[in-house]
VOVEXNU-664303 format. One record per atom (N, C-alpha, C, CB): residue in one letter; x, y, z. Coordinates in steps of 0.001 Angstrom, whole numbers, plus 500000, padded with zeros to 6 digits. Each point is the difference from the previous one (the first is absolute). Glycine has a CB too. Layout:
// VOVEXNU-664303
AXYZ
...
END
This chain:
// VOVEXNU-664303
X892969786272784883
X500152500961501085
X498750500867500155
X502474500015499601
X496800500329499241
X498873500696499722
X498834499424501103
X500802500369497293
X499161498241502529
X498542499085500723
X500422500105501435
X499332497921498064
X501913502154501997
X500482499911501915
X499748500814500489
X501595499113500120
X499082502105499234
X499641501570500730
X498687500441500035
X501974500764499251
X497097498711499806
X498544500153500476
X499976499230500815
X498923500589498358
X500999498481501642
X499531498948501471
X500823500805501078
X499815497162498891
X500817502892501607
X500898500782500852
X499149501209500286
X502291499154499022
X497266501514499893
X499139501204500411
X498611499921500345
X501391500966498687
X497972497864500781
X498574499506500929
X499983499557500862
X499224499695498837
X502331499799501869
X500157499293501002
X499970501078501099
X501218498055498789
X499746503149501006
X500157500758500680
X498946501109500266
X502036499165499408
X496906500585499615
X498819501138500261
X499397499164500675
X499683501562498134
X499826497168501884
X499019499584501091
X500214500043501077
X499402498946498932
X502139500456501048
X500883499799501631
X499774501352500927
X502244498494498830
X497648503138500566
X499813500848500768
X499103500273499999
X501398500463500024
X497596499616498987
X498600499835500538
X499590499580500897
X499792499951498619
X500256498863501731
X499779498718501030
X500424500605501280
X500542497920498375
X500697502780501463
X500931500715501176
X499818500900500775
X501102499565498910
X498095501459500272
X499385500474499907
X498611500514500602
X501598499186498821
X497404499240500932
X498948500054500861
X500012499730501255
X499209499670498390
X502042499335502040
X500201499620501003
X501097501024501139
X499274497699498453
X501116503262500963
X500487501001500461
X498430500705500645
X502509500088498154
X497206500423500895
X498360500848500804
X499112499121501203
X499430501102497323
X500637497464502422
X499574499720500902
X500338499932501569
X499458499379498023
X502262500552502484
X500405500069500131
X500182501213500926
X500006498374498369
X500124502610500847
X500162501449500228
X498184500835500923
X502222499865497096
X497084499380502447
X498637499836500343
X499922499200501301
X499311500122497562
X500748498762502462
X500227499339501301
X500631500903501088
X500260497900498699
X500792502674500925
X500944500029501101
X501244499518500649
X498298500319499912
X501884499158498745
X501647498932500590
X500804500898500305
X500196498027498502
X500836501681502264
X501012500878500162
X501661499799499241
X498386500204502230
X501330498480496855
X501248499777499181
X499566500066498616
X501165498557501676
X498062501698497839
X499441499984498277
X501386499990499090
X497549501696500408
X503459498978499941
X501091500075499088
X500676498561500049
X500342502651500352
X500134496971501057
X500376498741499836
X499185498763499481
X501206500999501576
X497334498894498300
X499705498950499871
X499649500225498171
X499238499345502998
X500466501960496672
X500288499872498631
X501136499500499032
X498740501442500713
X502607498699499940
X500919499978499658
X500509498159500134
X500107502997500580
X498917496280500352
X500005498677500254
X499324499412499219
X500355500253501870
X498274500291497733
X499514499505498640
X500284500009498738
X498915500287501093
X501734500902498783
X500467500542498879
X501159499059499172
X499356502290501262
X500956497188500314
X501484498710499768
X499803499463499581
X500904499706501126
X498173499683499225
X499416498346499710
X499121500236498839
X499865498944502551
X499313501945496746
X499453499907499214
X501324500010498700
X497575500952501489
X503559499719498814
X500928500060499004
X500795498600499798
X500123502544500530
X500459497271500890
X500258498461499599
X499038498904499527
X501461500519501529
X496922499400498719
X499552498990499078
X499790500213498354
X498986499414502192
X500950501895497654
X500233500443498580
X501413499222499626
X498696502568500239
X502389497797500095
X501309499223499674
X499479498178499989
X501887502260501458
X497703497181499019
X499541498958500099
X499447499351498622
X499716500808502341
X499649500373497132
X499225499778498701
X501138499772499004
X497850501534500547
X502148497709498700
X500884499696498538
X499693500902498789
X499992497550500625
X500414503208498642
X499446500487499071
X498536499821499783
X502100499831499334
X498038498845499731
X499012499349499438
X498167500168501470
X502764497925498206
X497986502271502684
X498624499927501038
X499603501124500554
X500534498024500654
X500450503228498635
X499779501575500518
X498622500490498770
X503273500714500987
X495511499119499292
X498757500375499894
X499368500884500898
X500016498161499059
X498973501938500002
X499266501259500758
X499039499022501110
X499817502173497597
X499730496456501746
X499256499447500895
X500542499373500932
X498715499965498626
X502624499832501433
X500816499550501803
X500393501032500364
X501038497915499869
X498887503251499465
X500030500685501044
X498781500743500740
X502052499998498954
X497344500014500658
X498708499828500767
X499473499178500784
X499791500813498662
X500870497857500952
X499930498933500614
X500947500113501630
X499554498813497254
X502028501918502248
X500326499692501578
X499570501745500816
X502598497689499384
X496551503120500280
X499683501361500636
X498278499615500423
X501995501926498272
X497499496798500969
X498908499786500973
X499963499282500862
X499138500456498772
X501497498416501262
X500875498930500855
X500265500845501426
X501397498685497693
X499574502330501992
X500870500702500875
X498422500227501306
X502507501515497724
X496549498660501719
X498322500453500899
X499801501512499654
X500237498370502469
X498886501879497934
X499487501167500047
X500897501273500868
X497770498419499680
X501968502957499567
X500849500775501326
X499330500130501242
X501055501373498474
X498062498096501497
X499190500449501471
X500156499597500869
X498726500333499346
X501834498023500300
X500296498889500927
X501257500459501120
X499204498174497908
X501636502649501038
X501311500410500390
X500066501101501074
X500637499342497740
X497933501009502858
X499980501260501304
X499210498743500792
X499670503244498927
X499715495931500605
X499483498933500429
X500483499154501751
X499839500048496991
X501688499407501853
X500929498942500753
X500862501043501056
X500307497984497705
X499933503118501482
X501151500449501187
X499231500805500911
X502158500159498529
X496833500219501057
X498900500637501555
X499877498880501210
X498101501422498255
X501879497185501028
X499606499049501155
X501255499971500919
X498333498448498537
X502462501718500940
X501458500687501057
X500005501197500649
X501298499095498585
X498267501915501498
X500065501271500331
X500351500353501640
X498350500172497907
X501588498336503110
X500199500583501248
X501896499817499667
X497172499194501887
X503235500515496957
X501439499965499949
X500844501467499743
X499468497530499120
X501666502312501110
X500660501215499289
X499973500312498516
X501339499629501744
X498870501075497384
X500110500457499159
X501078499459498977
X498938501556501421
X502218497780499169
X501093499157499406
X499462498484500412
X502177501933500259
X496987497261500575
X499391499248500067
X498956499587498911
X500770500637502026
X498408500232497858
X499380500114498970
X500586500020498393
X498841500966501938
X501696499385497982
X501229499719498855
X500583499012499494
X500376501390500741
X499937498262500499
X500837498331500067
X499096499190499463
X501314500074502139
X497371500256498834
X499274498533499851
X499400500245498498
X499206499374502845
X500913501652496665
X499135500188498458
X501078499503499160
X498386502266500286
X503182497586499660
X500730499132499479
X499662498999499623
X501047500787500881
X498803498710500633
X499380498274499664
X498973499905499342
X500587499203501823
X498171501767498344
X498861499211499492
X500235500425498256
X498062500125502573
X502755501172496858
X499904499788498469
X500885498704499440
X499669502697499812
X501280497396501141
X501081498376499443
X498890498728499876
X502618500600501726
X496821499164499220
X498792499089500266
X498998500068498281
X499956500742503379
X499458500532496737
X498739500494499106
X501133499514498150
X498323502980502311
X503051497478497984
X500830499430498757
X500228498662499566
X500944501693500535
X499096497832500935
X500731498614499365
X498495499598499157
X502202498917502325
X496441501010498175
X499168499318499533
X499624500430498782
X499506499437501969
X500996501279497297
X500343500490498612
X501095499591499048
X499110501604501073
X501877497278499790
X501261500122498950
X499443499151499403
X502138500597500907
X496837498370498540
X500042499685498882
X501042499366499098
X498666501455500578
X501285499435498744
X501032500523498385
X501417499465500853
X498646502966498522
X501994496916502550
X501248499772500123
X499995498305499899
X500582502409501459
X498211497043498398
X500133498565499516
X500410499807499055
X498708499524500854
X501127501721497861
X500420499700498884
X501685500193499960
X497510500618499085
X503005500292501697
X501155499755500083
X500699499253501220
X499717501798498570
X500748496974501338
X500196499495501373
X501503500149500402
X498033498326499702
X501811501691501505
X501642500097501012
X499975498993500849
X500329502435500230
X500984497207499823
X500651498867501100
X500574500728500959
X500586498232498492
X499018501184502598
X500878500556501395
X500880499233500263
X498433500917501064
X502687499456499599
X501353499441500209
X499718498602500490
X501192502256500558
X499704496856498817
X499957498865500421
X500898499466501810
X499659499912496843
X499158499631504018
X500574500434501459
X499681498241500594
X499171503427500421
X501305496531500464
X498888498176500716
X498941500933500508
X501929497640501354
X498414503572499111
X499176500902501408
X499065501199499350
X502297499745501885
X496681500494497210
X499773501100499587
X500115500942500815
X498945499093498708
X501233502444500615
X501246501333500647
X498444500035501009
X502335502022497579
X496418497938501729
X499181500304501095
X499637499705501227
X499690500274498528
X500795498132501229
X499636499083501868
X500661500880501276
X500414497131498928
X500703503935500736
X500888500541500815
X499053501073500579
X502291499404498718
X497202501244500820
X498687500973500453
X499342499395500519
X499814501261498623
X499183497732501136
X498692499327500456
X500147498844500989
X499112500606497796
X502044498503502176
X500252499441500927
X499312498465499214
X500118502304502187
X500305497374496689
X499822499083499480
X500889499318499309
X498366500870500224
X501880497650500365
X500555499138499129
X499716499760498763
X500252499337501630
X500812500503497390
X499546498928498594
X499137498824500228
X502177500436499077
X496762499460500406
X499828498035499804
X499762500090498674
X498741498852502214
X501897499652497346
X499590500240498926
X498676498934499338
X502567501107499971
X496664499200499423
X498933499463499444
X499819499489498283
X499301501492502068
X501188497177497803
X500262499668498437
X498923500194498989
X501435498377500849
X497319501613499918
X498572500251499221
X499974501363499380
X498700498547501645
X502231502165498969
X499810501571499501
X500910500193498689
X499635501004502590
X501300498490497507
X500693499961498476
X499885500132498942
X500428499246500714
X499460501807498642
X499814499889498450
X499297500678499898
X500358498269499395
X498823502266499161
X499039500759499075
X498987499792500427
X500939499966498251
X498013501132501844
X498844500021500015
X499508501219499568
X500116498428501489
X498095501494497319
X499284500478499276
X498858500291500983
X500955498930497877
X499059502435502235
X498517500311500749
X498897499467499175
X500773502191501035
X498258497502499714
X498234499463498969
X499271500826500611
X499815497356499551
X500030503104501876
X498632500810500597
X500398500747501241
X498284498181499212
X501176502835501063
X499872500704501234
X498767499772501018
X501246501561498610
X499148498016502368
X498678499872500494
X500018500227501205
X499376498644498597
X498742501540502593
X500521500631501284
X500430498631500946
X498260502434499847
X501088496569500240
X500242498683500501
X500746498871499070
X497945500644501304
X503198498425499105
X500436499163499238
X498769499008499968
X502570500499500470
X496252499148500150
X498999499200499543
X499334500328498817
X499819499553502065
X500188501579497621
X499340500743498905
X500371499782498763
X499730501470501360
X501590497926498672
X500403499662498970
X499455498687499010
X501662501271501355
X498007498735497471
X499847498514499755
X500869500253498460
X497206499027501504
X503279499745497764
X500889500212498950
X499152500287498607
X501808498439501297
X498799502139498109
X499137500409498971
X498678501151499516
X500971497911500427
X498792502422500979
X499168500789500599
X500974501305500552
X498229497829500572
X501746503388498731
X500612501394500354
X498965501318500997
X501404499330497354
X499600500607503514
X498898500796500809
X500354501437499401
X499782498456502469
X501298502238497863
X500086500981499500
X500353500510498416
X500261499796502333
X498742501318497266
X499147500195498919
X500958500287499510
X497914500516500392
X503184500380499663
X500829500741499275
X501263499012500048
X498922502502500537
X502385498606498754
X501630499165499713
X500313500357501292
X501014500256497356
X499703498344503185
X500729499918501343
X501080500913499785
X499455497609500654
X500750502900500084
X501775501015500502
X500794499210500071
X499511501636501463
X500512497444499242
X501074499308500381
X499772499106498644
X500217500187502956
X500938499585496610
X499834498716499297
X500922498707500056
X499057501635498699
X501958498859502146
X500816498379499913
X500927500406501052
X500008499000497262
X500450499953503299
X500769499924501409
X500736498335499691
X497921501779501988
X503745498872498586
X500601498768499353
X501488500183501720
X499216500182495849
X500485498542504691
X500871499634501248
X501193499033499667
X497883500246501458
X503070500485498825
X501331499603501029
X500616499224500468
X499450500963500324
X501363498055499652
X500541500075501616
X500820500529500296
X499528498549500331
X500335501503501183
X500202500503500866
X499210501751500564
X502051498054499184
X497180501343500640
X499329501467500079
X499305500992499117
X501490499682501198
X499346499896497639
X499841501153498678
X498886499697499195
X502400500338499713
X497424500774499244
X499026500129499451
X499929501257498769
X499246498813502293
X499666500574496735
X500452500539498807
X499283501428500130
X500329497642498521
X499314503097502269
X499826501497500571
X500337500538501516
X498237499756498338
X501314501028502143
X500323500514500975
X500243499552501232
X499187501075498814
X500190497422501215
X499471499739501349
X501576499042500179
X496546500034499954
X502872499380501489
X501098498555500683
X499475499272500568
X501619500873500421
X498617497523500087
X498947499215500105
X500916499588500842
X498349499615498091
X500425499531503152
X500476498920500858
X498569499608499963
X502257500696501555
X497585497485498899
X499080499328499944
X498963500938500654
X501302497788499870
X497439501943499040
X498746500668500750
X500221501715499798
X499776497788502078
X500948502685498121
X499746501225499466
X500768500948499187
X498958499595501639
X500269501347497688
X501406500558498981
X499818501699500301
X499973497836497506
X501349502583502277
X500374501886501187
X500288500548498457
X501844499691503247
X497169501705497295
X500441500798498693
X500980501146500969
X497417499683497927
X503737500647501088
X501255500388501168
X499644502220499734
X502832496848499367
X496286502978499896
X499661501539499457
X499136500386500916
X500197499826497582
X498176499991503203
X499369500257500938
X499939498999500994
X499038501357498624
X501581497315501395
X500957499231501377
X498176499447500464
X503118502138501191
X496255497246497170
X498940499515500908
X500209498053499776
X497982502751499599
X501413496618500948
X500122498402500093
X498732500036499628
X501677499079501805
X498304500009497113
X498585499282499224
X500022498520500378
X499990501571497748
X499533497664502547
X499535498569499900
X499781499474499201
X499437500201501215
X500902499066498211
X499532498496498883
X499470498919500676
X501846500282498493
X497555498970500313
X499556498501500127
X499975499487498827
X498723500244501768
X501835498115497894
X500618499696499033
X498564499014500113
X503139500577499885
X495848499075498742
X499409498684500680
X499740499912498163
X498621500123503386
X500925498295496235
X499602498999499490
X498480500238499091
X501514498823502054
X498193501876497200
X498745500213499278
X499207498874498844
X501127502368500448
X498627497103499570
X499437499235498444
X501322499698499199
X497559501493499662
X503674497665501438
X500959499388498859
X501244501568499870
X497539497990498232
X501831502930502327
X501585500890499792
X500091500685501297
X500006500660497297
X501414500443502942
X500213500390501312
X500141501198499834
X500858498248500883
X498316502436499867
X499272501899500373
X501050500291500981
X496945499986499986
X503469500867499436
X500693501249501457
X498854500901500227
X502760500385499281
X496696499649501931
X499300501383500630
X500345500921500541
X498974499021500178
X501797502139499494
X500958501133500130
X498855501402500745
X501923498986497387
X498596500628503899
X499206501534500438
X500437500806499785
X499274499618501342
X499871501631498238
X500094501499499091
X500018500945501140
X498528499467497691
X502970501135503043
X499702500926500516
X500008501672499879
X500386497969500774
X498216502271498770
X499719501191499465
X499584500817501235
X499370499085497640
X500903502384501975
X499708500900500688
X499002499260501118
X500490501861498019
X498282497812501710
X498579499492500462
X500075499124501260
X499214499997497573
X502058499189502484
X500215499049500942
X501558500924500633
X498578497260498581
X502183503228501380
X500913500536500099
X499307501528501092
X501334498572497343
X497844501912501902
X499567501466500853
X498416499808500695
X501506501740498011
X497543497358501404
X498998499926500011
X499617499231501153
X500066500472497798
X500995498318502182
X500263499034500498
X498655498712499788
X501729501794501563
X497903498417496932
X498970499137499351
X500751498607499638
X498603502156498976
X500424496692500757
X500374498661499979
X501067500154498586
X497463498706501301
X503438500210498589
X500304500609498739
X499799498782498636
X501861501834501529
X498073498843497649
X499372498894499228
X501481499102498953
X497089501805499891
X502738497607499100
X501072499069499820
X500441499845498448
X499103498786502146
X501943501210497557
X500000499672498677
X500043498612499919
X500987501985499365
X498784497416499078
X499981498657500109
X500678499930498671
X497901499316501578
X503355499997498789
X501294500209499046
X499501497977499675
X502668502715501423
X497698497013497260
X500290498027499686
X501207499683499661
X497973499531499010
X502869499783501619
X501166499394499659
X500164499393498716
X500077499751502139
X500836501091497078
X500160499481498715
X501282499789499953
X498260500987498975
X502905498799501850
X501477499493499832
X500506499968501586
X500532501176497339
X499703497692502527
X500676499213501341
X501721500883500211
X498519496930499301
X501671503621499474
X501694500425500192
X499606501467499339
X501897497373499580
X499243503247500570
X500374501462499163
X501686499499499668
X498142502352501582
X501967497226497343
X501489499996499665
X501166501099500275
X498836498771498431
X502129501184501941
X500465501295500218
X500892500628498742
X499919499315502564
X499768500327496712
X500225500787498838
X499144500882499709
X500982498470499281
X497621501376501338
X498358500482499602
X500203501208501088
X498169497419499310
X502813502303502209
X499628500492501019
X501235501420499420
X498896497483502134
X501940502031497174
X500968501149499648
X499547501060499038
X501675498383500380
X497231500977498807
X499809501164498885
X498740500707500275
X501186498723498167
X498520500352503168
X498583501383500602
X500958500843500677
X497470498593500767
X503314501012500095
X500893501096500601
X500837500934499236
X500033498494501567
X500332501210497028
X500405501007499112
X498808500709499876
X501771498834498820
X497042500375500629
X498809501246499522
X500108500931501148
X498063498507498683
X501639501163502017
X500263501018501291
X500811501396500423
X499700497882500350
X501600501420499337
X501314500848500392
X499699501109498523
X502193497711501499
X497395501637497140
X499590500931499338
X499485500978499863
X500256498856499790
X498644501092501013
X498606501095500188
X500449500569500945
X497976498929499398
X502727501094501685
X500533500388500629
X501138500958499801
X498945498266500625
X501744501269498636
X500917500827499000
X499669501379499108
X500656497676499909
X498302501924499508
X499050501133499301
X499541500708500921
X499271498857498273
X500124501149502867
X499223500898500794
X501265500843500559
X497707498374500634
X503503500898499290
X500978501088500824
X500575500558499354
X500347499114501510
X500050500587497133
X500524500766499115
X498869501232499204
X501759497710499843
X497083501942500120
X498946501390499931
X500155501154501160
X498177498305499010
X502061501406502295
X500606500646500955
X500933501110499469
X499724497951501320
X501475501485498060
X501110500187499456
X499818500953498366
X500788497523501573
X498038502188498046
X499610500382498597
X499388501729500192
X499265497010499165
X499868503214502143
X499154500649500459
X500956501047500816
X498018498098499882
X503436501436500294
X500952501287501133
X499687500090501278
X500124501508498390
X499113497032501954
X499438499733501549
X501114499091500435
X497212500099499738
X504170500787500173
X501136499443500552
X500140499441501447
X500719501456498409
X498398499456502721
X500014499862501199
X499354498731500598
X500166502333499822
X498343496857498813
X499087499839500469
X500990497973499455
X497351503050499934
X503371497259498884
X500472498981499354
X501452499215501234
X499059501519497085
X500902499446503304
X501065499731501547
X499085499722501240
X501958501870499284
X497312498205501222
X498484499178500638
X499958499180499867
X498836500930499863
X500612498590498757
X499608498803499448
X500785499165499858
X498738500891499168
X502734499278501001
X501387499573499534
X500114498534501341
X501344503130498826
X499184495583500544
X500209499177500992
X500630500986501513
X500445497834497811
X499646501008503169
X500971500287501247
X501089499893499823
X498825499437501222
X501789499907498505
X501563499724499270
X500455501425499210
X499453497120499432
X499530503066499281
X500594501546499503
X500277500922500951
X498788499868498183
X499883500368502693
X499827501278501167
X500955500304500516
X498253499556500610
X502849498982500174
X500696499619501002
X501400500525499839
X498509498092500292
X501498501827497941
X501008500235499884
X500215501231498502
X500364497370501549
X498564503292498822
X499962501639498798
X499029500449500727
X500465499543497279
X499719501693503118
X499144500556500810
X499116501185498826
X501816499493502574
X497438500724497933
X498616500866499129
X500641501042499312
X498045499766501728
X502737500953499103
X500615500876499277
X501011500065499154
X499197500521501386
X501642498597498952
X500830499318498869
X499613499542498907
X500936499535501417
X497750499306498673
X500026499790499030
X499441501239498518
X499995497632501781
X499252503686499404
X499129500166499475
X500818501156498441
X498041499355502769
X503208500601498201
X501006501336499237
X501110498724499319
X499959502817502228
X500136495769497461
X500206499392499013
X499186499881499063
X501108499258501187
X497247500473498796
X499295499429499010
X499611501013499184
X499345498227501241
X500478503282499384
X499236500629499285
X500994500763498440
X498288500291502702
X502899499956497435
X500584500613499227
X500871498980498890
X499847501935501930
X499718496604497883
X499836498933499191
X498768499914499488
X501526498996501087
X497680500902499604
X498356499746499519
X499489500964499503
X499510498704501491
X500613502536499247
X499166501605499282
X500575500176498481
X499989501620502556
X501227498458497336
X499996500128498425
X499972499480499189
X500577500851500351
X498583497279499602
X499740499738498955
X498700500213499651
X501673498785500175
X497602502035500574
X498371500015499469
X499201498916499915
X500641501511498792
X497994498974500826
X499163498717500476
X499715498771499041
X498905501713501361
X500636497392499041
X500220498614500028
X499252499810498384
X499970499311503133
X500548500676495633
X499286499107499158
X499488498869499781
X500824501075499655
X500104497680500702
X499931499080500188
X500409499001500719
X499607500943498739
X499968497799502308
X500693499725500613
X499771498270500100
X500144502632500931
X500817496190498996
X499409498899499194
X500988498979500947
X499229501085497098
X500396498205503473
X500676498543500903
X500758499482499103
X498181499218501456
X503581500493498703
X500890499637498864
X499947498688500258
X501510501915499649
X499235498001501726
X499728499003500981
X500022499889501501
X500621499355498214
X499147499353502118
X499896499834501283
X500381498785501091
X498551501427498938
X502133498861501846
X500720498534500816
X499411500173501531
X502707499822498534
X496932498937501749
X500055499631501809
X501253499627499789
X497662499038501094
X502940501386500221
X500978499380500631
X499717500496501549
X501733499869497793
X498937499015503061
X500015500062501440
X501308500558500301
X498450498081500397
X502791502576498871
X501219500647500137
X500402501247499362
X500413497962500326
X499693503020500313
X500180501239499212
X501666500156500268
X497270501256500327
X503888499413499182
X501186500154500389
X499518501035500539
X501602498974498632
X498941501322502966
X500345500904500666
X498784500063501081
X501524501105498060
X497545498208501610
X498725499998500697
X499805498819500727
X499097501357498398
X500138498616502911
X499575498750500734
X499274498983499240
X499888501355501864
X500460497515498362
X499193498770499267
X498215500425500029
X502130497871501018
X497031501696498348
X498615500602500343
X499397499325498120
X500666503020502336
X498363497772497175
X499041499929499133
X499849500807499100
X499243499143501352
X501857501239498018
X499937501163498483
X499439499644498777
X501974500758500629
X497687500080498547
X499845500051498404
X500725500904499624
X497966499345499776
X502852500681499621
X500812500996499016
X499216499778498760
X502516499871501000
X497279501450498595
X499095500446499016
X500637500982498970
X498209499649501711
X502107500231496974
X500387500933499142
X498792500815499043
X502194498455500146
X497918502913500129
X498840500240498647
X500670500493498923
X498071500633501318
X501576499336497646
X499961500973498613
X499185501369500308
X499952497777498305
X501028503047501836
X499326501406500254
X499953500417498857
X500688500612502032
X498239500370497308
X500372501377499465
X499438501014500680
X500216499192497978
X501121501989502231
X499281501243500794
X499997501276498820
X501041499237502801
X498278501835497516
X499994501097499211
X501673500600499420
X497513500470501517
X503105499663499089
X501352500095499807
X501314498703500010
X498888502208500970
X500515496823499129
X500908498964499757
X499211498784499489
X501594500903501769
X498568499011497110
X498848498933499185
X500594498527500398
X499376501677497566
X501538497839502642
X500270498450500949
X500678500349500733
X499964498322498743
X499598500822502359
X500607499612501378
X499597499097500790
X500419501775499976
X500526497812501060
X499514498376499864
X499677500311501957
X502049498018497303
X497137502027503378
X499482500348500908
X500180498624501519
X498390501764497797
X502810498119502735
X500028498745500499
X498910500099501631
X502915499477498566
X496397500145501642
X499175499860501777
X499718498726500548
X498693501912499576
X502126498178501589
X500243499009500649
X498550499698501688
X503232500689498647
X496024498642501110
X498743500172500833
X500846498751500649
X497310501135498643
X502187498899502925
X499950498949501076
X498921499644500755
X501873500606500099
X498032498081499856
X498779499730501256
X500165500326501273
X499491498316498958
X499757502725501790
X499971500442501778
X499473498718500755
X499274502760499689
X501041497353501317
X499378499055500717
X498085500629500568
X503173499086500814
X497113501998498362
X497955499946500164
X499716499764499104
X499226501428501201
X501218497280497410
X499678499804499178
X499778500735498886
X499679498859501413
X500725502205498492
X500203501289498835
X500963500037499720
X498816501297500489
X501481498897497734
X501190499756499249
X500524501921500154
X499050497237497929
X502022502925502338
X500433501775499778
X500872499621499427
X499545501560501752
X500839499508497723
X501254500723498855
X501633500181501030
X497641501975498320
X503187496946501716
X501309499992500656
X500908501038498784
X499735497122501450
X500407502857497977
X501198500264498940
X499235500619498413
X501720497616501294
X499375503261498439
X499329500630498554
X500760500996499806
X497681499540500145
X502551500392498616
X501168500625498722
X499495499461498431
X502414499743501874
X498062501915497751
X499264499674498497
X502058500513499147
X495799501193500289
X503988497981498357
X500887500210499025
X500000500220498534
X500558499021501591
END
């Protein structure tokens, strides 16, 4: 608990630092929403922190995703180039571009992968106006080897970019799905978080087969620069779905932890937010907020907290058919040394696992 709460506290001194500068700039410029768009960054810098696994909460990713994020300067930059807009216009559109400036940071959520609901129609074609096709070449595992700005640039064996790739592995579906965020129909794949369409090309190298995965980063997204490509190698024709269930547990796991720290912290209001649609629908904020707290407040804080076990199932009693993990922990709290901590996470149809159900004994 000692190593977390420091990390937690370097996390949180840079994060306002950062917040910080980009507040003055801001305030300097002349914006006329500085509160709201801090409070938009502020989001997203917190949810990719949650993103991080223990083991990857460093001082150097996090530096890693607050330089990523760009400079604060950039940030009086983009929304000045709007300025013949309104003031809630301007706002809006700064939504999009940090969701945008995020996604090309998630990274690290490769390491934990999620399945999106199994559909013929991904939930996204309904927005965009796109059919399923489906494409058998896309199937299966693949190992990034290089980043590069042209797929000619590529040759095998030969690494263009100097440093460790972000991305490191991307693993497809059918019907759409995929072992992170995104959804696929032939030829292109939708990230359902900033609603952008990347392009592929599947081709034939020296005896093996390259996915060329366009990277849409801030740069091509706001900049509207060429965009350059990852170059993932097919190393498994299948993903067994036994393989596809226990990435979707890892998942529903980490997921689990980030909402129950919610819960650890007396950010009752914020743990009902984060809470599936299904919970929302049917416990409202305030309810839940005057059930959880006078169970949870008096056992004090968290000594220890340890995965007992864990089940997929596609059936919850009392709940719509869908994509659960029921998860038990081994608690110890300051005032109650065992307890067995049950959280029930579901897959959304934006491909994010939330917290449906939870009771401790």
């Amino acid at each position: 608990m000692g190593v977390e709460n420091s990390q937690e506290k370097d996390w949180q001194r840079l994060k306002e630092q950062y917040l910080k500068q980009i507040e003055d700039v801001l305030v300097d410029s002349g914006q006329p929403n500085v509160d709201g768009i801090i409070n938009d960054v502020r989001g997203h810098l917190d949810r990719r922190y949650t993103e991080l696994s223990p083991g990857e909460r460093t001082w150097e990713n996090f530096q890693k995703i607050v330089t990523e994020m760009g400079p604060p300067s950039e940030y009086a930059e983009l929304v000045s180039e709007k300025q013949e807009h309104t003031a809630k216009k301007v706002s809006a559109k700064y939504v999009v571009i940090l969701a945008v400036i995020l996604t090309a940071l998630t990274g690290a959520m490769f390491l934990l992968p999620v399945l999106l609901p199994k559909c013929t129609v991904p939930a996204w074609t309904n927005e965009i106006k796109r059919a399923f096709v489906n494409d058998p070449n896309l199937l299966g595992k693949w190992q990034s080897v290089d980043f590069v700005a042209d797929i000619n640039d590529f040759e095998p064996g030969e690494k263009h970019w100097p440093s460790d790739l972000y991305l490191k592995q991307m693993a497809f579906f059918e019907n759409g799905r995929t072992g992170g965020p995104w959804s696929w129909t032939k030829g292109e794949i939708f990230h359902p978080g900033d609603r952008t369409i990347a392009h592929y090309d599947i081709r034939e190298v020296a005896g093996a087969t390259y996915l060329f995965f366009e990277w849409m980063s801030g740069d091509v997204t706001i900049r509207k620069m060429k965009p350059n490509y990852y170059v993932l190698k097919k190393v498994a024709a299948t993903v067994p779905q036994q393989t596809q269930n226990e990435q979707a547990t890892t998942a529903a796991i980490e997921a689990a932890k980030s909402w129950l720290k919610l819960v650890d912290d007396g950010a009752y209001d914020q743990s009902w937010t984060e809470s599936a649609e299904y919970f929302k629908n049917n416990v409202s904020e305030d309810k839940w907020e005057r059930a959880i707290e006078p169970v949870r407040k008096p056992l004090g804080k968290v000594l220890s907290r340890e995965v007992k076990n864990s089940t997929y199932t596609t059936e919850v009693p009392g709940a719509p058919d869908g994509k659960y993990v029921i998860i038990q922990f081994e608690t110890s709290f300051e005032n109650k040394r065992s307890a067995v901590e049950t959280v029930t996470p579901m897959l959304e149809p934006d491909g994010q696992w939330h917290v449906s159900g939870y009771y401790i004994k």
